[in-house]
C-alpha positions in Angstrom: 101.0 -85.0 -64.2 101.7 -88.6 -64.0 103.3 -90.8 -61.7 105.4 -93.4 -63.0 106.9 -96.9 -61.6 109.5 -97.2 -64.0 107.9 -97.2 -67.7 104.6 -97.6 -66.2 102.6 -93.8 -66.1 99.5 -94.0 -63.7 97.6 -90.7 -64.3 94.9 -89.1 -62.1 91.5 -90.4 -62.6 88.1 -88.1 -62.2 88.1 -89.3 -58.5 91.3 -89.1 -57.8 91.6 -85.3 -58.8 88.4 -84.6 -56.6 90.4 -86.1 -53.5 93.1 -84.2 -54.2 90.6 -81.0 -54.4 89.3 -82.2 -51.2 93.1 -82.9 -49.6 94.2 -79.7 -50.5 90.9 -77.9 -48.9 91.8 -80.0 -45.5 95.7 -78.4 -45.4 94.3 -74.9 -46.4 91.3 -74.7 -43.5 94.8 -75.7 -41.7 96.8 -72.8 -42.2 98.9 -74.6 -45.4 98.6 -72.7 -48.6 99.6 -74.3 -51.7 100.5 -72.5 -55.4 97.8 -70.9 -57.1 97.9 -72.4 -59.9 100.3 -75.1 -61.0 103.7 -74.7 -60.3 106.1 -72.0 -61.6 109.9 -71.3 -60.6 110.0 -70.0 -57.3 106.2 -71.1 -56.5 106.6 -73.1 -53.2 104.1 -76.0 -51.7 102.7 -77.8 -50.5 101.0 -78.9 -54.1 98.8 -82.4 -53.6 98.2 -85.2 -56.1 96.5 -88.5 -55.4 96.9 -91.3 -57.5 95.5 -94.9 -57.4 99.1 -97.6 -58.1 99.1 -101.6 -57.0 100.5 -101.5 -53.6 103.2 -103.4 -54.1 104.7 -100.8 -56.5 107.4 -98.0 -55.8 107.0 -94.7 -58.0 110.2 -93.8 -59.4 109.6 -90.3 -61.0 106.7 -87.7 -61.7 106.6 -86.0 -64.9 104.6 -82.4 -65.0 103.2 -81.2 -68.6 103.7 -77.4 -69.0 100.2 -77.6 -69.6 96.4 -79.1 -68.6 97.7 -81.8 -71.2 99.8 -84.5 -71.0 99.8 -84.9 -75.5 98.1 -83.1 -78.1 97.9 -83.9 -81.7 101.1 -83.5 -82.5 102.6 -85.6 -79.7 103.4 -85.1 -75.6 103.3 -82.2 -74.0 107.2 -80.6 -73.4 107.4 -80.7 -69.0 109.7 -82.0 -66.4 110.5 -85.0 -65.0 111.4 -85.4 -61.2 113.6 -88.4 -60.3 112.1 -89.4 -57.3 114.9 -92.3 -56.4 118.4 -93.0 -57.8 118.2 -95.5 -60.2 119.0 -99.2 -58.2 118.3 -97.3 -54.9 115.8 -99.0 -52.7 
């Protein structure tokens, strides 16, 4: 997964994915269950990602691999992107 500010992707670094390990432990020992693994049609969240962007930045859309990958060796990964704003929405 990445998180992208326009044509800028930020991915999830080592440490990152650990405090998203940890997050998600914290909302299960309250009660919130998340998918079990990745996220399938009809699967339903809460599903947590950390990611490290300069402050000043607003993420405009997510894009999810259909796999652990985001590219192989033959190019990226197929997946879906999630608009997060409309375009020239503030």
């Amino acid at each position: 997964m990445t998180l992208n500010v326009d044509d800028t992707a930020y991915s999830q670094s080592q440490t990152d994915a650990a405090y998203d390990g940890e997050y998600a432990d914290y909302w299960s020992d309250q009660g919130e269950s998340g998918p079990s693994y990745g996220l399938n049609p009809g699967s339903k969240g809460p599903a947590h990602a950390i990611f490290q962007i300069p402050e000043a930045d607003e993420p405009t859309t997510l894009w999810f691999a259909s796999s652990d990958w985001l590219e192989d060796p033959t190019g990226p990964e197929p997946g879906y992107l999630v608009q997060l704003r409309t375009p020239g929405q503030s």
